[in-house]
N, C-alpha and C positions, 0 to 999 in steps of 0.2 A: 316203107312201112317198117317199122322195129321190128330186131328178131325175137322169135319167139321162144325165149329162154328164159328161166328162174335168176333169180339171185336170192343169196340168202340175208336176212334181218335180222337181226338179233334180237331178243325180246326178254326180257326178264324171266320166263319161262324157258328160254330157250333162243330155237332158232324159228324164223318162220320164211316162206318162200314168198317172191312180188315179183312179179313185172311189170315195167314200164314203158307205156307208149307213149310217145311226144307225136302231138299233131302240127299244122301251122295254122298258129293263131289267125282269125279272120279271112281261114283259106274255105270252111265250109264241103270241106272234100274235094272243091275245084283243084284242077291240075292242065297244065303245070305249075307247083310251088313257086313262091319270089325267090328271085337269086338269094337273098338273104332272111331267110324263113323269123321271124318272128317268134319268141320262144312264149308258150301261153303261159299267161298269168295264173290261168288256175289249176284246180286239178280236182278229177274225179276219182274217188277209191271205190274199187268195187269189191259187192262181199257175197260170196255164192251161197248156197241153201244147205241143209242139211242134208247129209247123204242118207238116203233109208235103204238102199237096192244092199244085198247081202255084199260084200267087202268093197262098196265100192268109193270109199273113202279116196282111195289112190287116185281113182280117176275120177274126181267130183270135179276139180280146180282147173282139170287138163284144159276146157275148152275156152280157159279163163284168157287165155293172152291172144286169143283170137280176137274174142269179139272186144278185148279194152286197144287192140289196133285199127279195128275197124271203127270204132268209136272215135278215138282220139281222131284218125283220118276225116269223118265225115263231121266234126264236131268244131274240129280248131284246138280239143282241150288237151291236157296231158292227163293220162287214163294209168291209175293204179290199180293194176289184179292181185289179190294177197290170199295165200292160204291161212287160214286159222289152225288153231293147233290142232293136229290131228288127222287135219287134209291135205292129202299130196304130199309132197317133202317137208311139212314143217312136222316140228319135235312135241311132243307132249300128247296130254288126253283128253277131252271134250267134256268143258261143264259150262252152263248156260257162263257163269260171273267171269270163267276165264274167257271166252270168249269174248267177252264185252272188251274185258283187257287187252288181247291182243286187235281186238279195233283199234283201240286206243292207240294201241304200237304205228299199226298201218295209216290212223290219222295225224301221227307226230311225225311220219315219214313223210308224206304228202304235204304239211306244212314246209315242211324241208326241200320238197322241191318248187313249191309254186313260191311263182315271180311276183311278189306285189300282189297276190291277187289271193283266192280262199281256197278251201275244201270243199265238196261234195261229196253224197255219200249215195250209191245206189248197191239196194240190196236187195237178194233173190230169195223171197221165201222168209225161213228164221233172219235169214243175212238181212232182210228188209227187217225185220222186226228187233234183230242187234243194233241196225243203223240209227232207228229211232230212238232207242234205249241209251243210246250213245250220245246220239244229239242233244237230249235233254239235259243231258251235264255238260256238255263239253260244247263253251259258246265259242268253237275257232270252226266247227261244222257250220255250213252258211246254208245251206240245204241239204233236203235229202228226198232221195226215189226210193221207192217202194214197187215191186215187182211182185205179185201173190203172197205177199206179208201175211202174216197172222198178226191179229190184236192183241192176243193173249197166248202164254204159253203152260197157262195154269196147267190145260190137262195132262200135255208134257209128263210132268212130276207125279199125276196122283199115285201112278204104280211104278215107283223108281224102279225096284227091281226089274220088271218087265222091261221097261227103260232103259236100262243099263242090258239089258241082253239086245235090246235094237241098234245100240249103239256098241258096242262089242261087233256083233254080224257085220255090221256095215263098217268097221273099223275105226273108227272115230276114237274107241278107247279101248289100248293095245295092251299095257301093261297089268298081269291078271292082279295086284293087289289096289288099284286103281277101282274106285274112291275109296280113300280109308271109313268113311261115314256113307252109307250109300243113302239115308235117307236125310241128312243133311245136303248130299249132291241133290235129290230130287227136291227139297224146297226149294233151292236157286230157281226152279223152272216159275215159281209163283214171287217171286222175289223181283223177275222183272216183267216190268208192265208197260209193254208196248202201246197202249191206247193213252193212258196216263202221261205218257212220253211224248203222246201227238199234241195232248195240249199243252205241253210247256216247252213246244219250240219256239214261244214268242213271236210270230208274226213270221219265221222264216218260210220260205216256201217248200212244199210237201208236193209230190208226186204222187200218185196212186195211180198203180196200174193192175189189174186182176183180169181174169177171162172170167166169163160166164159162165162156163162150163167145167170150172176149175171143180175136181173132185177131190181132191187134196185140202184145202183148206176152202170153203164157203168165200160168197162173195159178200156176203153179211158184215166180214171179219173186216174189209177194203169197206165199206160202207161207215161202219162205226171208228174207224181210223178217221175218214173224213169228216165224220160229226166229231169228232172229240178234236180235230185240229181248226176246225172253223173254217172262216172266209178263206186261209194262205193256201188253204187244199185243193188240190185240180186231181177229179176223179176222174178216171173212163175205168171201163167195163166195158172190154174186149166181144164182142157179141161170136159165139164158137169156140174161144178160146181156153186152151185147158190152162194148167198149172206152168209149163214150162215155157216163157215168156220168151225165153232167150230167144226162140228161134221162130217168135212170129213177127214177121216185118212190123207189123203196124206197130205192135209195141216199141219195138226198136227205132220207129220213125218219131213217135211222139217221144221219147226218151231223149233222142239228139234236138229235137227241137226245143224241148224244156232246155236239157242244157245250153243250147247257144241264146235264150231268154237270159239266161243267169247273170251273164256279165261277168267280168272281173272280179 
């Protein structure tokens, strides 16, 4: 299993932190490994949620290189974890457009490391609704998972100010003259349009995964993601499940199984 360390990225904004797990292609988790492991063609970028708990931006990303080895291991893939700016070690302040950017950064990283093969993008929460937002412009995304996504982040923005002090608390945006526009930061939040974005993946394949129980964001929100992306959409609805995906198996079970559908 790869160790579980940072490296840093460089981004046009800055720096941003990744790490990376290599699985063996068409090993499925079985072990022991081929003398000669197979390097996988593809590669999954994962993108975590917004942090709301009072400063806990630092530790939002931490539990990121866990589970992108445990993935890559049961999976065959090579599993990218990236903090966004803001989160963990990487440099800068949190605004809806910049982060869409440094997706960008971590999906130009990702094309960089897979072999002949594509992107995919799994993301938890906002990260699920940046992955969307992402894929609809950038055709080197070949899929994407969605994890308690929201469709919309319109409400986000209504009361930026308020907004900007959730995101201040929870650390996300450190420097005190950050945004110089506070209510041009809080339009970006309606500026992207996560449901919008489901239908003009073009026929790639969409993941939907929500719990029922989720209190954080409705499962209403996972429901109109799958009507607005059509046929390519595979819904479940977790039955007791709340908001944080990460740590209930079945998600994680049908997550890896999606991905070893994907192919190269």
């Amino acid at each position: 299993m790869a160790a579980r360390t940072w490296q840093s990225l460089d981004s046009p904004s800055g720096t941003l932190m990744v790490h990376s797990a290599v699985g063996v292609a068409g090993s499925g988790g079985a072990t022991p490994a081929p003398a000669a492991p197979v390097v996988p063609a593809s590669t999954a970028v994962l993108v975590h949620d917004f942090p709301v708990e009072e400063m806990s931006a630092e530790r939002t990303g931490a539990s990121l290189p866990a589970l992108a080895d445990r993935l890559a291991v049961e999976s065959g893939w090579r599993v990218v974890a990236g903090c966004l700016r803001g989160v963990g070690g990487s440099t800068g302040d949190f605004s809806p457009c910049s982060w869409l950017d440094d997706l960008g950064t971590l999906v130009d990283h990702g094309v960089s490391l897979a072999v002949g093969g594509g992107v995919w993008l799994v993301g938890f929460g906002v990260g699920g609704s940046m992955a969307l937002c992402l894929a609809a412009r950038d055709g080197r995304v070949r899929g994407v998972a969605c994890l308690a996504a929201e469709a919309t982040l319109e409400d986000w923005g209504r009361e930026p100010r308020s907004m900007l002090e959730v995101a201040r608390r929870a650390g996300v945006v450190r420097t005190p003259t950050f945004p110089p526009d506070v209510a041009k930061w809080g339009r970006e939040f309606s500026e992207l349009r996560p449901d919008e974005a489901a239908g003009a993946l073009g026929g790639r394949p969409l993941l939907i995964l929500h719990g029922a129980e989720d209190d954080e964001v409705p499962v209403a929100h996972a429901r109109q993601l799958a009507d607005a992306a059509g046929p390519q959409a595979e819904l479940h609805v977790l039955p007791g499940a709340g908001h944080r995906l990460r740590a209930d198996p079945r998600a994680m079970a049908l997550l890896v199984g999606w991905l070893e559908r994907q192919g190269p």
